[in-house]
KEKE-3310 file (N, C-alpha, C; in steps of 0.2 Angstrom, whole numbers, plus 5000, padded with zeros to 4 digits):
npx = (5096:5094:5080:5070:5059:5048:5040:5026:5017:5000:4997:5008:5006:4993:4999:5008:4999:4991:5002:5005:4990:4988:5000:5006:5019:5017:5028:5034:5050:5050:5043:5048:5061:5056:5049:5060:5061:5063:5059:5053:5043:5036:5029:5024:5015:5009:5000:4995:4983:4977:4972:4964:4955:4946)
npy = (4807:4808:4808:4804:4808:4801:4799:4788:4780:4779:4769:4761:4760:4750:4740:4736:4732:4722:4712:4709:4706:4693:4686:4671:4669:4682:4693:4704:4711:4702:4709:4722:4721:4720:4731:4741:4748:4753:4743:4747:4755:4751:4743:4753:4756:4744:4744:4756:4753:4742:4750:4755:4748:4744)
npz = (4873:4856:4847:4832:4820:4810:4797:4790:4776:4774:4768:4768:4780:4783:4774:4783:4794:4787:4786:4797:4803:4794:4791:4796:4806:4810:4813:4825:4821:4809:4801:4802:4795:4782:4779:4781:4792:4809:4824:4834:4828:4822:4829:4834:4826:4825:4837:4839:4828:4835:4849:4842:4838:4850)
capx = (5095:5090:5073:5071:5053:5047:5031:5027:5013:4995:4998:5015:5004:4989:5003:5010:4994:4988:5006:5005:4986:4988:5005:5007:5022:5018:5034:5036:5056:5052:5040:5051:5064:5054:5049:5065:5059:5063:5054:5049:5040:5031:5025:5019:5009:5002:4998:4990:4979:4975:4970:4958:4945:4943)
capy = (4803:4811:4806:4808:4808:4793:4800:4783:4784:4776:4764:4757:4758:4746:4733:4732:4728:4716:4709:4708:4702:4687:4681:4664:4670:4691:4694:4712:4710:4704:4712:4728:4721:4717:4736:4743:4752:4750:4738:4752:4762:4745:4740:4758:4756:4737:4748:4761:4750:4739:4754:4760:4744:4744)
capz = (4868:4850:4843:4825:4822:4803:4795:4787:4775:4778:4763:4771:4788:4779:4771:4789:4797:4784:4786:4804:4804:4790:4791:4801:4809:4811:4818:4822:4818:4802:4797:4802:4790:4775:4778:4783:4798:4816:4828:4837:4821:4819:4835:4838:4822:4829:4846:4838:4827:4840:4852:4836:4839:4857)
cpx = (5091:5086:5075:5063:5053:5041:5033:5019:5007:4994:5002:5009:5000:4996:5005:5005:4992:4994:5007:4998:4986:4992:5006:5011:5023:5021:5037:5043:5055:5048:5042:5057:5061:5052:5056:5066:5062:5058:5051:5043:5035:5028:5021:5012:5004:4998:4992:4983:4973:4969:4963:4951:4945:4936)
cpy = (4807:4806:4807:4801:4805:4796:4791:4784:4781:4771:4758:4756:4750:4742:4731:4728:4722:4711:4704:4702:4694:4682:4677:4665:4679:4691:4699:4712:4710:4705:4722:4728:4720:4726:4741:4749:4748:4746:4741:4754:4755:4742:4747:4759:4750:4741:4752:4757:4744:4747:4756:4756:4743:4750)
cpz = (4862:4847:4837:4824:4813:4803:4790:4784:4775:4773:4766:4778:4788:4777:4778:4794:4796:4786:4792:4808:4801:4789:4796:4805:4812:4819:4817:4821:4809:4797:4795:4795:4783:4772:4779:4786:4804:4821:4831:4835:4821:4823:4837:4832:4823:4834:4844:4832:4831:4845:4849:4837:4844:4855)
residu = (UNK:UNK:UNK:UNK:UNK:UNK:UNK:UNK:UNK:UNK:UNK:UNK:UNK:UNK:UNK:UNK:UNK:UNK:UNK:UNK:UNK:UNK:UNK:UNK:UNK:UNK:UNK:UNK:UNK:UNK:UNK:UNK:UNK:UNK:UNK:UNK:UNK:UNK:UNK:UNK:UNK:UNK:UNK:UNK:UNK:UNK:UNK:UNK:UNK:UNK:UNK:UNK:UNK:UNK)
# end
C-alpha cells in the first residue's frame, strides 16, 4: 500500500480542533470534508491532541 505523507499546517490543526471541540455534531467525516482531508489525517490530529492533555 503507498503512503503519501500530508504536512497540514498548525493553523489548519487549530481550526479542526476548535471545530471538533465546539461543533454540536464534531463529526470527524464532516469536519474532514469542510477541510478537504482524509478521515484518517483528522482523526490522527483528534488523537494526537487528545494524547497532548493527558
Amino acid at each position: 500500500m503507498k503512503t503519501t505523507h500530508v504536512t497540514v499546517s498548525n493553523e489548519i490543526k487549530e481550526k479542526i480542533i476548535k471545530d471538533w471541540r465546539f461543533s454540536k455534531l464534531n463529526s470527524i467525516p464532516a469536519i474532514a470534508e469542510k477541510f478537504n482531508l482524509k478521515q484518517g489525517i483528522v482523526n490522527t490530529i483528534i488523537n494526537e491532541y487528545l494524547s497532548s492533555k493527558i
